[in-house]
C-alpha positions in Angstrom: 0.0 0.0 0.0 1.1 3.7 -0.6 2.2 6.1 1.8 -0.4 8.8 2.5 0.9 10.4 5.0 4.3 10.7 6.6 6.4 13.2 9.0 10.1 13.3 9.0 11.6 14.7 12.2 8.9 17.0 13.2 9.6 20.0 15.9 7.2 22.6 17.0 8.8 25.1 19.4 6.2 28.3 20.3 7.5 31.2 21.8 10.8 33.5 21.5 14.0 32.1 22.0 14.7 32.7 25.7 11.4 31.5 26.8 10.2 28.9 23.6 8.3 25.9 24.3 8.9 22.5 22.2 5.6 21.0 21.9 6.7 18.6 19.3 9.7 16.9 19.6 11.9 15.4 16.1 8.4 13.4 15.4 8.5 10.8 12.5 5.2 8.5 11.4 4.3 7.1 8.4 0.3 6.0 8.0 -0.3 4.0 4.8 -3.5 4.1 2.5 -5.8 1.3 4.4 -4.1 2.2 7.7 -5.9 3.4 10.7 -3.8 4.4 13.8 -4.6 5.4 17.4 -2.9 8.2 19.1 -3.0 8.2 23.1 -1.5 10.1 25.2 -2.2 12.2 28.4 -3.6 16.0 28.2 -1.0 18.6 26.7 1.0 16.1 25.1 1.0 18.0 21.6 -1.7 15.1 20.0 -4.1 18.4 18.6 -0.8 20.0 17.5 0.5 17.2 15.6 -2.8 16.3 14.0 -3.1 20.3 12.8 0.5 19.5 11.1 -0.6 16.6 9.9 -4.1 18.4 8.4 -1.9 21.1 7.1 -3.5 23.4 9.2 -0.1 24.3 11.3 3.6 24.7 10.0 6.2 22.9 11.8 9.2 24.6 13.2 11.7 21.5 11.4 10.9 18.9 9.4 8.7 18.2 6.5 5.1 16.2 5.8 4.3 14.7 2.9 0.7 14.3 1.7 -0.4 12.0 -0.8 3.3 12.1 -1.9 3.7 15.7 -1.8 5.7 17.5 0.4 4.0 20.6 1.7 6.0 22.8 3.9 7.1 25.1 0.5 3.4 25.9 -0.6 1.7 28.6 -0.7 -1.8 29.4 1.5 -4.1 28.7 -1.1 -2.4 25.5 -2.1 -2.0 24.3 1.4 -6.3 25.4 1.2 -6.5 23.1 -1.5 -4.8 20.3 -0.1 -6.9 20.5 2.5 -10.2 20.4 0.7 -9.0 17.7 -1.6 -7.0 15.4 0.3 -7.9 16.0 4.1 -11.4 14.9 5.7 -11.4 16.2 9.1 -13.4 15.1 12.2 -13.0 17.2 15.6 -14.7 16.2 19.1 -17.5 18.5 18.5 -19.5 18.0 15.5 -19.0 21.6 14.7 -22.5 21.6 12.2 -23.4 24.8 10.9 -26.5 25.2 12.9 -28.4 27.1 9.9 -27.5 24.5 7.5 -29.9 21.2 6.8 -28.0 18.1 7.4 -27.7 17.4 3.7 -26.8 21.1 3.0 -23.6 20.9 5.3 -22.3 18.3 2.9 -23.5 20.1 -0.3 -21.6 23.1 0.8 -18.1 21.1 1.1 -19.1 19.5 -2.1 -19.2 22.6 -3.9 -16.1 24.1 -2.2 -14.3 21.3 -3.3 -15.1 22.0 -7.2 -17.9 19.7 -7.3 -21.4 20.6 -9.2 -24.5 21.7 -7.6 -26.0 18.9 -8.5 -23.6 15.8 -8.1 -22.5 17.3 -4.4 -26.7 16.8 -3.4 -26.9 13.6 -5.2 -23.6 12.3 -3.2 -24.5 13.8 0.2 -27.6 11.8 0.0 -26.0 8.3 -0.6 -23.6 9.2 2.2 -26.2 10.2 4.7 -28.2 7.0 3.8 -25.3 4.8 3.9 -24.9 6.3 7.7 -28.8 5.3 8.7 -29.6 9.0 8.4 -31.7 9.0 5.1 -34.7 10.5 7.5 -32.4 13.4 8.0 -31.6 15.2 5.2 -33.7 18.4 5.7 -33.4 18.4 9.4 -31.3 21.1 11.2 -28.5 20.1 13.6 -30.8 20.9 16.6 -33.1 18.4 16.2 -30.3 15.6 15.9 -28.8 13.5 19.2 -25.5 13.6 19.7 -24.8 10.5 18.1 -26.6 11.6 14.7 -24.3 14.6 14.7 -21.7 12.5 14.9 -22.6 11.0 12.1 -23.5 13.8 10.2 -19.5 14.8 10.5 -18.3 11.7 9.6 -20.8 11.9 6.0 -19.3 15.5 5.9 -15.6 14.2 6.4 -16.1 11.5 3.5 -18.0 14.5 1.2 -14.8 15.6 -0.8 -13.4 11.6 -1.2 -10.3 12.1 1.0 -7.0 10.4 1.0 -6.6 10.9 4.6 -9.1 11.1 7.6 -7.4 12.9 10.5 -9.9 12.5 13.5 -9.5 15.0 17.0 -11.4 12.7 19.6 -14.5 11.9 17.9 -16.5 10.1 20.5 -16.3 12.3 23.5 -19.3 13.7 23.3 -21.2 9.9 22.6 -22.2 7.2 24.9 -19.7 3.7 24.7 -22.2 2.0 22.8 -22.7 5.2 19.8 -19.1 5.7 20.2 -18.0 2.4 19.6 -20.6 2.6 16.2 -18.6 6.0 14.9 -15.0 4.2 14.9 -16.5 1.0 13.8 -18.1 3.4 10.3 -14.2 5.0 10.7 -12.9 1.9 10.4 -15.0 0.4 7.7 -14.3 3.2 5.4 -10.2 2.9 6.0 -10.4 -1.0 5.1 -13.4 -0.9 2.3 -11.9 2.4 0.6 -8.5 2.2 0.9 -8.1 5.4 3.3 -5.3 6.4 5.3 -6.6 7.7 9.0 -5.4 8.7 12.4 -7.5 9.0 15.7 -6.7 11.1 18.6 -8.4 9.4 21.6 -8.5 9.1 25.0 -11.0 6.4 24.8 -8.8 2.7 25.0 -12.0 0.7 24.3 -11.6 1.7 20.9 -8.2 0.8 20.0 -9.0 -2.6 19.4 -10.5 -1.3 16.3 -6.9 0.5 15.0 -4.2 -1.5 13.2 -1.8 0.4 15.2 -1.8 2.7 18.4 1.2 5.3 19.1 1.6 7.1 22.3 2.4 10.1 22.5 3.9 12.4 26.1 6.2 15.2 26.2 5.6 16.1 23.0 7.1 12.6 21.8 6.1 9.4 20.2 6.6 5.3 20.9 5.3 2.8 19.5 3.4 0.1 22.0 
């Protein structure tokens, strides 16, 4: 399987010289398509920093990442934008819906920022909110939905734009075991069945026996159990 992702000796240091922090510390990892790995660690370990590197949301301080075998750090802000609306599904703790957006219009709007037409971005948001038992949905407003559906709704929302990689910031927190469990089960699924490269930043070790591989992270460091 190809690489999708990798990181070569990542550092992130914040703050001047005399008085910097290193939050990330000569990181390497390499996650390949079909791939879905677990990152624990304890609370200000740098797991949200290195997943906005990896998302291409952040710049490192030294290193480089490669995306879908391109290395990014020399791009520009629009082409780091487009990387990150091709290549990138991202999936944070909080559903983050738009709360005057019908569930099928939050994916439509991706769709369509992503290039796609009008019509094939409605036509794919609705097979992806069916295949996620939320057919019923489509014109309902995030509201109205349990936690669990807006769960969902973000995962449909992740897939919209056909990603290489799914980077996911501690998706179930918000969800019961049981509707938890279900979210990184449709994770998983998608990973193995479409050939997707994903990593999941969890506190949450019932789930890992979902994940080909789990990496710990502390200090800003990473091992492999």
């Amino acid at each position: 399987m190809s690489t999708q992702l990798r990181l070569d000796n990542v550092s992130k240091i914040y703050g001047a010289e005399d008085t910097s922090v290193k939050v990330l510390k000569d990181i390497s990892l390499e996650v390949k398509a079909g791939e879905f790995v677990a990152i624990v660690g304890p609370s200000g370990s740098g797991k949200s920093t290195f997943l906005s590197i990896a998302g291409a949301l952040l710049s490192p301080t030294n290193g480089t990442v490669t995306i879908g075998g391109q290395e990014i750090s020399r791009l520009s802000s629009q082409q780091l934008t487009d990387i990150r609306l091709q290549k990138i599904g991202f999936i944070f703790q909080s559903a983050n819906l738009i709360p005057y957006l019908t569930v099928r219009d939050q994916l439509i709007l991706i769709g369509e920022l992503a290039g796609m037409k009008k019509s094939h971005s409605k036509k794919k948001a609705t097979e992806l909110l069916s295949r996620l038992g939320l057919g019923h949905r489509l014109h309902h407003y995030p509201e109205s939905l349990s936690g669990g559906e807006r769960q969902r709704v973000a995962i449909a929302r992740a897939w919209m734009n056909d990603p290489e990689i799914i980077l996911a910031d501690e998706p179930t927190a918000s969800l019961d075991s049981e509707r938890g469990r279900d979210v990184v089960h449709m994770l998983a699924d998608e990973v193995k069945s479409r050939g997707k490269a994903a990593v999941m930043v969890t506190h949450d070790h019932r789930m890992l026996d979902l994940c080909d591989r789990v990496v710990h992270m502390e200090d800003g460091k990473l091992s492999v159990s």
